[in-house]
N, C-alpha and C positions, 0 to 999 in steps of 0.2 A: 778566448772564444770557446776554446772545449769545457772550459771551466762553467761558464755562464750556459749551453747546451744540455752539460750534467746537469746543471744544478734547477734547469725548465723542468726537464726531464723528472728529475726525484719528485718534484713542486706537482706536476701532472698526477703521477703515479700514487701518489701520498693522498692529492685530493681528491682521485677517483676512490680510491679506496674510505677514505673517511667518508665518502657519500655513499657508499654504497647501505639500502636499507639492509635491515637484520632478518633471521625469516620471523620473527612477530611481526616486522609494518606490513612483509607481505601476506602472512594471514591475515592481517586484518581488514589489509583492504581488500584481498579477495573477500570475507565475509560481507564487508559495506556494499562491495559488488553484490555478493549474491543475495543481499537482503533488498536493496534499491530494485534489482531484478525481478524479485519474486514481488515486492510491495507494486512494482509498475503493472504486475501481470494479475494481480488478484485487484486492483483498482477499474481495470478494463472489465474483469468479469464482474463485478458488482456493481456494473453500468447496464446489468441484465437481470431482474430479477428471478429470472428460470436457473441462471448458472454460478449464483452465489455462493451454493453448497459446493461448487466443485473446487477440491485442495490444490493446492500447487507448492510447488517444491520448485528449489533454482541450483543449479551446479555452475557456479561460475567458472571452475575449473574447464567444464568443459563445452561452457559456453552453451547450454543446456535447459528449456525447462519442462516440467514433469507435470502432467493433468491429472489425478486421479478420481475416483468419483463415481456415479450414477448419475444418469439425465435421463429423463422420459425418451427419448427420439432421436432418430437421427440429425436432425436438423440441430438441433439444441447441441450436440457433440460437434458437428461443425462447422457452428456458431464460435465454441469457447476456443475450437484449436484457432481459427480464423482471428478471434480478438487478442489471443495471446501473442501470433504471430506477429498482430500488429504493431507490437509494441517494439519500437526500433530498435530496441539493443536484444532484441531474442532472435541468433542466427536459427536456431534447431528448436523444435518441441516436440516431446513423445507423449503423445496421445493413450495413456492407459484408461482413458474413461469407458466404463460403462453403456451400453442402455439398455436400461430395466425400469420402464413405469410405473411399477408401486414400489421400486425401490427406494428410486429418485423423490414420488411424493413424500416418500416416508424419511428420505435424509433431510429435504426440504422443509418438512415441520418440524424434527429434532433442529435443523439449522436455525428456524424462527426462534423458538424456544430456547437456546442456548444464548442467544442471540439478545432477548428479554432478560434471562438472568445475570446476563454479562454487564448487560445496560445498567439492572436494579444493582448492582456491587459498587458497579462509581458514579452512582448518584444519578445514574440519566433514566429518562422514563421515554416508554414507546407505545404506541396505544395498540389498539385489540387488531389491526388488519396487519396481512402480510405484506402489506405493500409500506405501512410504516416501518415495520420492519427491515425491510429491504434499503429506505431513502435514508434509515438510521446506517444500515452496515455501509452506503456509499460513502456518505458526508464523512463515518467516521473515518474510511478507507482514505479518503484525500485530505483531509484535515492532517494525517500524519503524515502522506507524504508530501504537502506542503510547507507544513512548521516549521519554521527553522529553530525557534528558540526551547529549548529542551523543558524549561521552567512551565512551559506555558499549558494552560489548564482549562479547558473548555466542558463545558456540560452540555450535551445533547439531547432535545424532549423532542418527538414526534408523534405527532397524534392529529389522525384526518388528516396525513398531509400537512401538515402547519408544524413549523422545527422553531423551537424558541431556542438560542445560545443564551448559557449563561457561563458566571466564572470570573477570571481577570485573567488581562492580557499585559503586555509591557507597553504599546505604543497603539496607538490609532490605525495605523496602517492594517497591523495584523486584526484588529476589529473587524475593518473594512475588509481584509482578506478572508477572513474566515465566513462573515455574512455572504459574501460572492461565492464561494465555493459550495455554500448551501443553495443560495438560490440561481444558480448552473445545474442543480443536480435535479436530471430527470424524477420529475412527481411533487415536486415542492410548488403548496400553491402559495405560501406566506411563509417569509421570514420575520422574529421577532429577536431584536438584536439586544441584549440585557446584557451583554460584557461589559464588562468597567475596565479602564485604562489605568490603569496601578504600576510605574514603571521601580 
């Protein structure tokens, strides 16, 4: 009986130990944390075209996340603490934003504009209003944090309002997934759905 007790005993001991992660699982998935964190909190602001330019940072360590930035106004400051907070896995946010009205106009058209070139480098096109602009950073903002499949390669056009997808995808679902997330997203008067199903 004492024999078969030990021998639980070492069985226990041994298999806790073999499970236990190393510290790379655990940096890593605090990073997956803090990146999930910071992608769910920058997806919220770019459901506002006034608070798109504003940066965010995520400490998952310490459960944390960080606004920095200019806004025209009060209101717009907080707007973005209030949408960050919303977002259920953010216990704390530190509010270092700004408000400076030609500051903020003036982040806000570097924002557009970076925003344009970043589009022209993979192939996506945006047309001449900020507001395209804007419905391009959202769609792209959810489109990543919905993807699941890493291969997967969408191209984004907006112009007037009107977002045509193009690209391949692996399966139909994600076609139909990625079309719904465009036309969800406040400002889209038409979707034009051109992916191909290529698994």
């Amino acid at each position: 009986m004492k024999f078969a007790i030990a021998t639980i005993s070492a069985a226990l001991i041994f298999g806790v130990g073999c499970s236990r992660p190393g510290p790379n699982a655990a940096t890593t998935s605090d990073e997956l944390k803090q990146d999930e964190l910071k992608q769910a909190v920058q997806e919220k602001l770019a459901s506002d075209a006034q608070l798109s330019h504003v940066q965010v940072s995520a400490d998952a360590s310490q459960n944390q996340v960080v606004l920095t930035g200019s806004v025209a106004n009060e209101d717009e400051r907080r707007t973005a603490v209030d949408l960050a907070k919303s977002v259920n896995a953010t216990p704390s946010v530190l509010d270092n934003i700004n408000v400076e009205p030609v500051a903020a106009a003036s982040a806000g058209d570097r924002a557009v504009e970076q925003t344009r070139e970043k589009a022209k480098e993979v192939g996506n096109k945006i047309g001449a209003s900020i507001e395209d602009a804007w419905v391009y950073t959202s769609i792209e903002a959810k489109l990543v944090g919905h993807t699941a499949a890493p291969a997967l390669k969408i191209n984004v056009d907006v112009e007037n309002n009107v977002v045509t997808l193009r690209g391949e995808v692996k399966t139909a679902e994600m076609k139909e997934q990625a079309e719904r997330i465009a036309r969800e997203t406040a400002g889209v008067k038409e979707v034009r759905n051109l992916l191909q199903v290529r698994a």
